[in-house]
N, C-alpha and C positions, 0 to 999 in steps of 0.2 A: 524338837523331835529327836528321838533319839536313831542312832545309826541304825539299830534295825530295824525300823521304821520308816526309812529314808525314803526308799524306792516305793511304797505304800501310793494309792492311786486316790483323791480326792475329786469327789463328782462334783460339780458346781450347776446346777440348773436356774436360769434366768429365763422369766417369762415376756411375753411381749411388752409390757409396761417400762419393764427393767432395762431394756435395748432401745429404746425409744429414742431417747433425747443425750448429749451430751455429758450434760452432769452425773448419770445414773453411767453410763459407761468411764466416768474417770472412778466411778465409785466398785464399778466391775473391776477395773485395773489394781486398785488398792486393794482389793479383794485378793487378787490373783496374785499380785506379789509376795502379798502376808503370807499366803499358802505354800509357795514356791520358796519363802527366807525359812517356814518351817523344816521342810525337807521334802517335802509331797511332788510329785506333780500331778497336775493339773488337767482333768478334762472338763473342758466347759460346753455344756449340751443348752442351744438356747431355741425360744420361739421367733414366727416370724413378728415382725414391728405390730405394734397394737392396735388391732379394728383389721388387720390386713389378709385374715383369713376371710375376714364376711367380706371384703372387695372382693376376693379372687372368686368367692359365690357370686358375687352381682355380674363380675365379668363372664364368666360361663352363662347366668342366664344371660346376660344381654349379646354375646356373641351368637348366640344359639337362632336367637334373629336377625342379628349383624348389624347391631348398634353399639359394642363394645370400642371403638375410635374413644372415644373421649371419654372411656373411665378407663382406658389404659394409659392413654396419657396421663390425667389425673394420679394412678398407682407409678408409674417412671415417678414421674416429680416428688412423690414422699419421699424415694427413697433417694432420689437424686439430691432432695435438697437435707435429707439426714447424712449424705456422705459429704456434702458443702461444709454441715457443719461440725462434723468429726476432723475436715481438717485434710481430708482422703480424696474427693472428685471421682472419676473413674476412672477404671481399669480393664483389662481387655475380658477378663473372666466377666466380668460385673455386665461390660456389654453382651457378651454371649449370653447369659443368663436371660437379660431383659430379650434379647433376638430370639431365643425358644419360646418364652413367652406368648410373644407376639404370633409366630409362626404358627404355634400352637390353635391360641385361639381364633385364628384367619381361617385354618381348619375345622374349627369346627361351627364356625361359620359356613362354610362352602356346604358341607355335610348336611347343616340343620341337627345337626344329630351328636351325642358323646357318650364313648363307652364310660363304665368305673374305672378300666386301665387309665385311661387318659383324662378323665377328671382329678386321678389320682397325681399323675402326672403336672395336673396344671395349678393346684392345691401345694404341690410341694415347692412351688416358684418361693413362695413366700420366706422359708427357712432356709434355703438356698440363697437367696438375693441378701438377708438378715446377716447371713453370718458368713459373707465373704467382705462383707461389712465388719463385721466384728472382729475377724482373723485380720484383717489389714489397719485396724485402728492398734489393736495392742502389739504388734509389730513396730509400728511406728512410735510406740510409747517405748518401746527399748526391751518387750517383752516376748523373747522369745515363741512363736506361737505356728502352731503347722493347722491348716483349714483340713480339716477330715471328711469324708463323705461317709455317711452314716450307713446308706443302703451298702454299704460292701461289707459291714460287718454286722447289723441284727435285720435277723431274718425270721421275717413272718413264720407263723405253724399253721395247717391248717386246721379248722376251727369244726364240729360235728356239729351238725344240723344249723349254721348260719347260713343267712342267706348268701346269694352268691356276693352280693355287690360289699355285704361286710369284710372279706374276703379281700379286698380295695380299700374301703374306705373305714373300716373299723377292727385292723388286723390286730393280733395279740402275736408277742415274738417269744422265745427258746430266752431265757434266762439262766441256763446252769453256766458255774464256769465256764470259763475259755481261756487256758493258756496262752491260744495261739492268736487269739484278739491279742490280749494283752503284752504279746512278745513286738508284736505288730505295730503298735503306739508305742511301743519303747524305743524304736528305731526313729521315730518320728520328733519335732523337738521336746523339750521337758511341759510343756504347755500345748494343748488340740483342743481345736474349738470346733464342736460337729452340732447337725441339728435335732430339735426334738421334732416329735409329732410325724414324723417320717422311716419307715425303713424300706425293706428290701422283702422280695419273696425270691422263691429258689427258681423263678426261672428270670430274674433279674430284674423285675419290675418294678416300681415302684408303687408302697402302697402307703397307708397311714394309720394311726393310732388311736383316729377318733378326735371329737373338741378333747381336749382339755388332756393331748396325748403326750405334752413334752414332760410332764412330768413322770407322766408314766416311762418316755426314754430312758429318764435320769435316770429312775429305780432300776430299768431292764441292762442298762450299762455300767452301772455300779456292780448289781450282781454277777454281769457276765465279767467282770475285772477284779471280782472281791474286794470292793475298793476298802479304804478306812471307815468315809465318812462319806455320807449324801446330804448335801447342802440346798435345801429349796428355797432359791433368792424370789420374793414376792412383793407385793407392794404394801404388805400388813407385815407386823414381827413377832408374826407365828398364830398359833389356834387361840379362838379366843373362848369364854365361857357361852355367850351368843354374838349374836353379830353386830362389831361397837358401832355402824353406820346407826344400828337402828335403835340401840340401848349404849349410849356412852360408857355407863356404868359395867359394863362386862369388864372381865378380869382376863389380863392373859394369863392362857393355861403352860406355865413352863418346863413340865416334864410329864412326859402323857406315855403309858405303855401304847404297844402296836395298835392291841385291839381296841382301848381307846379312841385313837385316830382313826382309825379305820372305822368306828363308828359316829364318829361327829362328821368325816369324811363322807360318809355313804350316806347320814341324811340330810346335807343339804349346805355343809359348809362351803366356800367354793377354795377356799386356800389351797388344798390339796385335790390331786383327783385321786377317787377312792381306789384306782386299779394300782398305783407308784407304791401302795404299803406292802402288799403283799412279797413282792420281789427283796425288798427290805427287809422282812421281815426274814423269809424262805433261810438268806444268806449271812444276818444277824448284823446287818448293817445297820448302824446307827443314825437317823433322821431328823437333818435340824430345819428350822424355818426362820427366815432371818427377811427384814426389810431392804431391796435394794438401796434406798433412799438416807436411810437411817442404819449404816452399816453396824451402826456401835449398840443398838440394841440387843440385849440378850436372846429376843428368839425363846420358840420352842424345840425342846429336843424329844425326841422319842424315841425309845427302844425297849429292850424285851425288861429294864429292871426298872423304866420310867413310872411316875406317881409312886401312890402308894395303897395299899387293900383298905383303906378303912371307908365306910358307906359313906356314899356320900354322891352327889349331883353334880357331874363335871362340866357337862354343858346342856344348853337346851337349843335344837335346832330345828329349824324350818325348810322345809322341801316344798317346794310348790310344781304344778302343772303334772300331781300324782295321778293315775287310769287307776279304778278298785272296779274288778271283777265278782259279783258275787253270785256262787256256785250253788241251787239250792234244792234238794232233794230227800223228799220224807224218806226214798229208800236207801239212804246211803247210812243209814241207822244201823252198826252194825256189818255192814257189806264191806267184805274181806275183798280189798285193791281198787276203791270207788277213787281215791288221791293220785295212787300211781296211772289210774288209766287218764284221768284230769288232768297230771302232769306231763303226761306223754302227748296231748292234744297241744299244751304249752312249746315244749322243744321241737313238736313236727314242724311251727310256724315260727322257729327262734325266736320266742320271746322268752327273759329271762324272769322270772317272777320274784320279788324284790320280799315281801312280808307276808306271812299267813296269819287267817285268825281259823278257826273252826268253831263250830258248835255239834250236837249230835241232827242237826241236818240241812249245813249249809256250810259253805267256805270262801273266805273273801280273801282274794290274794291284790298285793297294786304293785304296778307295771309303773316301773321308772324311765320318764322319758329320754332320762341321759344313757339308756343301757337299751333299749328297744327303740322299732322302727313303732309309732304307735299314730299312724296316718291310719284315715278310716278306712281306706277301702284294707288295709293289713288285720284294723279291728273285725271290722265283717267277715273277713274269712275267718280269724280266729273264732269269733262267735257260733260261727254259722255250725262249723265244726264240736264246738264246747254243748250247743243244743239239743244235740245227739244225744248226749248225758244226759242233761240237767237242765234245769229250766237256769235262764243267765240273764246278768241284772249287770246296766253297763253302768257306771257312776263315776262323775268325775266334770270335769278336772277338779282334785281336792289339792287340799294344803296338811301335808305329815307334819306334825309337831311332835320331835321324838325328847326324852330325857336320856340322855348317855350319863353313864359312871357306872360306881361299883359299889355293887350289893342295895342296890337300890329298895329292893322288897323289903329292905329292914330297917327303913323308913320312909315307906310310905305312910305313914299313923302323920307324919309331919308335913305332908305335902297337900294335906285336904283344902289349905283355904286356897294353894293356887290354882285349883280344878275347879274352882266357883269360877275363876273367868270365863268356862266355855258353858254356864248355863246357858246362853242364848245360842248357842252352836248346833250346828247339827253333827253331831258325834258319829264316826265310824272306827270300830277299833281293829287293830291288824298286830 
């Protein structure tokens, strides 16, 4: 890397698979040094240990009737016997950590009862406990590294027409520059290991990012640092053409524009979360996807000059546990803002409507569960309201099977024999 490049800030995002075990963190370390012998430094945004955000759900409900004793033990001992085998034991922060925890959930035991503030709070255990873990291993590997608290630097926006509890538990943060972040970690050593899936609101609370939020950290601290490069370490090496678990045969896809990803992302991929493109893209940071496991794969990269225009079918993906609303009224023939008053019944109840199809008298929009609260009694109200309109037709749970790439229309004459698989289907199009 060249001198004036030197001082350039490199994102490294690890998911809970990647922090797991041992080997995948000596493989973080070689990670971290290649980065740091180039000239970079280093912020490493990672999740809490893997399966351990659906614990800290089990322990809320089961404190909530005060039976949470023995799945909090249970949650001490992963992490107790992950710091055994890093080499680490405990440390007086790492006890404090697990003592709020605890205290935590004794209260809301007593209560019977837990606001969003403080679910938020007890959800953020996980990525806190992870990576004061992960800040005292690469220390002790001779790696310079300072543990960063993330809520003091990205801070939630508030959100129009979201419910309140989103607000807690499915915040969205301010991505423009930030000098003053970035002056800020420069004081700190040439390596900061902070968490994903968590930040801060402006009156200092703690809130979250949503499932599948660290990645979206990554992208939102990239941007707010204009870093080089945003690295998404996973347990695949990179986007694939479909999903190789289910078709061996798929091909990785090794250089994909934004909107590319962002479309294989949004129907159904799980490698990326669909929100981490956009911040990426906003700040023209380049986006790679690399195997923790398999450091030396080439990975996908993506950015604004990735692939290339010519027609063609880049992936095929699968979305399941899709909600299709269908909208359907002889008078909407014609009738000048039948959509916009439809849509405004949509964002009164924040839901965000995902695909449209239309006809000249009817409209099917589907509700993605990863982006909406899409529990019945939320459906009934949105219904009961949409009725008003329109006569409404609820359908679901379906399965999206979408075709991503470019310039698709201008070969479709070539895709007829793969559409004979769903003659026995029941087809809805959006």
């Amino acid at each position: 890397m060249s001198a004036g490049v030197a001082a350039e800030w490199i994102v490294l995002k690890f998911g809970g698979t990647s922090v797991s075990t041992l080997a995948n963190w000596r493989n973080i370390a070689a990670v971290v040094r290649e980065r740091r012998a180039a000239g970079a430094r280093v912020l490493v945004v990672h999740s809490a240990l893997s399966g351990v955000t659906d614990s800290l759900e089990k322990l809320i409900t089961a404190a909530l009737i005060g039976t949470h004793a023995p799945l909090l033990a249970a949650f001490e001992e992963r992490h107790r016997s992950l710091a055994d085998e890093l080499g680490l034991g405990s440390s007086p922060a790492f006890e404090q950590q697990l003592a709020a925890l605890g205290t935590m959930l004794d209260a809301a035991a007593r209560q019977a009862s837990l606001n969003d503030r403080d679910r938020a709070r007890i959800m953020a255990c996980g990525e806190l406990l992870a990576t004061e873990l992960g800040a005292r291993f690469l220390n002790a590997q001779g790696i310079a590294t300072s543990w960063w608290d993330v809520r003091t630097g990205l801070r939630s926006v508030p959100r129009a027409n979201a419910p309140a509890a989103a607000q807690y538990l499915s915040a969205t943060c301010d991505y423009s520059a930030d000098a003053a972040l970035r002056e800020r970690l420069e004081l700190l050593e040439p390596v900061v290991l902070t968490q994903g899936f968590i930040a801060g609101n402006a009156a200092g609370d703690t809130v979250l990012l949503g499932r599948g939020g660290s990645d979206t950290s990554g992208a939102y601290l990239a941007a707010k640092l204009r870093a080089a490069r945003l690295e998404i370490w996973t347990d695949v090496p990179g986007m694939f053409s479909a999903n190789p678990r289910s078709m061996p045969a798929a091909r990785l896809l090794r250089a994909l524009h934004y909107d590319e990803a962002q479309e294989i992302a949004s129907s159904g991929a799980k490698v990326l979360h669909p929100r981490c493109i956009m911040p990426a893209r906003v700040a023209q940071i380049p986006l790679w996807i690399y195997a923790t496991q398999t450091p030396q794969l080439e990975g996908t990269h993506v950015s604004a000059s990735g692939g290339d225009g010519a027609a063609q079918v880049k992936a095929v993906c699968i979305k399941k546990g899709i909600t299709l609303i269908s909208l359907d009224s002889p008078g909407m023939w014609h009738e000048v803002g039948f959509l916009a008053d439809a849509f405004r019944i949509f964002r009164q109840h924040g839901m965000s409507v995902d695909q449209v199809s239309t006809s000249e008298t009817s409209v099917t929009v589907s509700l993605d569960p990863a982006a909406n609260n899409l529990a019945q009694e939320a459906l009934d109200a949105l219904i009961a309201d949409l009725n008003q309109l329109c006569r409404v037709q609820l359908l679901g749970p379906c399965a999206q099977v979408s075709l991503v790439g470019r310039n698709i229309r201008a070969i479709l004459h070539q895709l007829g024999a793969a559409f004979e698989l769903f003659t026995d289907q029941r087809i809805y199009t959006t």
